[in-house]
C-alpha positions as CSV (number, residue, x, y, z in Angstrom):
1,X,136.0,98.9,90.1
2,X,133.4,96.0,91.0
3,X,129.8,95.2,90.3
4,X,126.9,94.5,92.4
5,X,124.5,93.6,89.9
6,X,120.7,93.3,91.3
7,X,118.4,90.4,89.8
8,X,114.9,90.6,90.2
9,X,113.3,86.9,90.1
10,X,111.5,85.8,87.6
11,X,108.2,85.3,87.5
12,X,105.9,83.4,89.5
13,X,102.3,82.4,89.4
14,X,101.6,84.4,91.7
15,X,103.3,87.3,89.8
16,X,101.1,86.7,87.0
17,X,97.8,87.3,88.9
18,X,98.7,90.4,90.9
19,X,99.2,88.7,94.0
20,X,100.9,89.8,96.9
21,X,104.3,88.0,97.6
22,X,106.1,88.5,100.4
23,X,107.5,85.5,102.1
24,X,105.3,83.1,100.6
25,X,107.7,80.6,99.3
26,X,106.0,80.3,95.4
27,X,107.9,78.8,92.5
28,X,108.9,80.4,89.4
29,X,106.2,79.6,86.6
30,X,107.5,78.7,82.9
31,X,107.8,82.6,82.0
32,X,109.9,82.5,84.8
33,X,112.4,80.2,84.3
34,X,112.7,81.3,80.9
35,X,113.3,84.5,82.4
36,X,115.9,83.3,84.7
37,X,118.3,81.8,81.3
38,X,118.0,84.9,79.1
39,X,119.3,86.9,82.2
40,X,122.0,84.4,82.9
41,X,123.3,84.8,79.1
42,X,122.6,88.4,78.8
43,X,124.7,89.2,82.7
44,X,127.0,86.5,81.7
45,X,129.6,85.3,83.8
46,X,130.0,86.4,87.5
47,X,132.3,86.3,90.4
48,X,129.9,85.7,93.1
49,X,125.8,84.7,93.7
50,X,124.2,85.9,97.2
51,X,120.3,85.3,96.8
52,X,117.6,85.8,98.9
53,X,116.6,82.0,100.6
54,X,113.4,82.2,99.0
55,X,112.5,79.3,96.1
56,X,112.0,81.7,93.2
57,X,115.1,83.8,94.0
58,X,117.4,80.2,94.5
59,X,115.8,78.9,91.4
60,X,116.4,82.2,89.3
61,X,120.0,82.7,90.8
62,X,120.6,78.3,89.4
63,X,120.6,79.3,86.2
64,X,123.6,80.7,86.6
65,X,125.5,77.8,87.4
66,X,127.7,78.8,90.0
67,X,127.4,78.2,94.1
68,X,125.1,80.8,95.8
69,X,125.2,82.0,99.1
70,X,122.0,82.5,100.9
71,X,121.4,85.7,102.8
72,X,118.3,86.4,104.9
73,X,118.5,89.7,104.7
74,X,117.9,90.3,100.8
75,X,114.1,88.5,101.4
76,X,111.4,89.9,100.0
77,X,109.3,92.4,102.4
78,X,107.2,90.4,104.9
79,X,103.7,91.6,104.4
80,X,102.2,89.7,107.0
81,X,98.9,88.8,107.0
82,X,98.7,90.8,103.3
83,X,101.2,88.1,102.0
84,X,99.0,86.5,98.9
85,X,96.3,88.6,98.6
86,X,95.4,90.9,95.7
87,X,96.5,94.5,96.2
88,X,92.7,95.1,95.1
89,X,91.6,93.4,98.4
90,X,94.1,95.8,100.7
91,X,91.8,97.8,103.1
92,X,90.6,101.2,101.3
93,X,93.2,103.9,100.5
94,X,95.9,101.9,102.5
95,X,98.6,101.8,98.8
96,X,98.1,106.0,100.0
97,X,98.9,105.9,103.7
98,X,101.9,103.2,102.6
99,X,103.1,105.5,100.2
100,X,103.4,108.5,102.9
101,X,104.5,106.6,105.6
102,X,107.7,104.1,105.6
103,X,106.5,103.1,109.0
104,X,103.1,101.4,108.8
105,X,103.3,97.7,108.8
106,X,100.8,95.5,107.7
107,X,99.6,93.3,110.4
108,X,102.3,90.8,111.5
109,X,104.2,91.8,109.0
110,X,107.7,94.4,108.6
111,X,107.8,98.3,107.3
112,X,109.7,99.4,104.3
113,X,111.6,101.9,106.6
114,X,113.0,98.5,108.4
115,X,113.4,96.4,104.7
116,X,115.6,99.4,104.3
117,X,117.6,99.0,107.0
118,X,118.4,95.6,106.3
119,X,119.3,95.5,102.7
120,X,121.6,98.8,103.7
121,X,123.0,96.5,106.2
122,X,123.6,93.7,103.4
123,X,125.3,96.6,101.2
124,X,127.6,98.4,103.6
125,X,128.9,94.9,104.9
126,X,129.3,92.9,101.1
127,X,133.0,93.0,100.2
128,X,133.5,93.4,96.4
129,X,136.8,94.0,95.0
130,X,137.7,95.7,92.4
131,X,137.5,93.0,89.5
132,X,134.6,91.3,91.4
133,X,131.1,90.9,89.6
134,X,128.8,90.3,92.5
135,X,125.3,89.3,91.4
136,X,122.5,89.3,94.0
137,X,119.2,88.1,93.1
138,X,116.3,89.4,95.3
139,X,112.8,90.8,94.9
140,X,111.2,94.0,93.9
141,X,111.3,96.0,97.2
142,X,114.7,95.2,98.2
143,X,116.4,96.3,95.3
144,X,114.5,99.1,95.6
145,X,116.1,99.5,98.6
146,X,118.8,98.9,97.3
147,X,118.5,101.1,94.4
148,X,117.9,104.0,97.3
149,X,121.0,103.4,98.9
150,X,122.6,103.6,95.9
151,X,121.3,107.2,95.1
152,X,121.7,108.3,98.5
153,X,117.8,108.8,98.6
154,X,115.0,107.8,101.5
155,X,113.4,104.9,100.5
156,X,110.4,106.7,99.4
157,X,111.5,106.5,96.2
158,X,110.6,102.8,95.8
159,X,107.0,104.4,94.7
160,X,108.7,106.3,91.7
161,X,110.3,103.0,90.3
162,X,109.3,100.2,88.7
163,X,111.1,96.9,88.5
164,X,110.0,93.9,86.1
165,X,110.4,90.7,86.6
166,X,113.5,89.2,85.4
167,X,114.7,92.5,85.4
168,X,118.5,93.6,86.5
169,X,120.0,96.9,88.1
170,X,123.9,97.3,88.1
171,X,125.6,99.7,90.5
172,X,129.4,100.4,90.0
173,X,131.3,100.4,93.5
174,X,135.3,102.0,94.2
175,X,134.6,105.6,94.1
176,X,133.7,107.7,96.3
177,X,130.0,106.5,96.3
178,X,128.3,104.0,94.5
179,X,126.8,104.9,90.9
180,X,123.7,103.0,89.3
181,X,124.7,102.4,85.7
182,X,121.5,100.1,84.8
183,X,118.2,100.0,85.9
184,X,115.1,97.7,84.7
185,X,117.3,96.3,82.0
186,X,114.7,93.7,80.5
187,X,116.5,90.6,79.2
């Protein structure tokens, strides 16, 4: 059976302060990069790197050493015109109206019911065979996306899950549907 393991980046500067990141392109910070290494020696060796074309996904996914293929569609949400702020600066009660509604979208920016649809996109069409250890590094909504796919759940459940930095899910594929066998691990 393969492996789709899911890599959260490390961290960023930007992480570090609270800040919403969507598409802005930041670099991992120190913590970060020494994220990045433990995760490479704790996942160890892999078949196959697909990351995100964003800096602090490429630069996580480096550390493992092996070519990466870039693939637009495991980018971080776009938040739009929310991208860089501090979720303490989002218009009053908006984290509550997000939370009941896949469908708003913060100005110029992209819903989670459409993230959704991409990253279930990048799933159903990724190839892994049966010895393959896939390892995608992303961001934190689409691997929750991911993560919702996996469990055959709406995406809703992104709200009840919480991802760390530098964090990795696994999620065992050749049965008869996909089964999540890590989640948060914390290098």
């Amino acid at each position: 059976m393969g492996t789709i393991t899911l890599l959260r980046h490390g961290r960023t500067g930007a992480n570090a302060l609270g800040l919403l990141q969507g598409r802005i392109d930041n670099p991992l910070d120190d913590t970060g990069l020494l994220q990045a290494a433990r995760a490479a020696e704790l996942i160890g060796p892999v078949t196959r790197v697909i990351s995100s074309p964003q800096l602090r996904a490429r630069q996580t996914a480096a550390a493992f050493g092996e070519p990466v293929v870039l693939d637009e569609r495991w980018a971080e949400l776009d938040y739009g015109e929310w991208d860089g702020l501090p979720i303490g600066d989002l218009p009053p009660g908006t984290w509550d109206r997000w939370k009941a509604d896949l469908d708003l979208r913060p100005p110029g920016g992209e819903t989670l019911r459409e993230l959704g649809a991409r990253v279930r996109a990048a799933l159903e069409g990724l190839e892994v065979g049966p010895d393959e250890e896939v390892l995608v590094v992303s961001h934190v909504s689409p691997i929750k996306a991911a993560i919702a796919w996996t469990l055959g759940v709406d995406d809703r459940v992104a709200w009840r899950t919480h991802l760390t930095t530098g964090s990795y899910c696994a999620v065992r594929l050749g049965g008869a549907t996909p089964v999540l066998t890590a989640f948060n691990v914390v290098p």
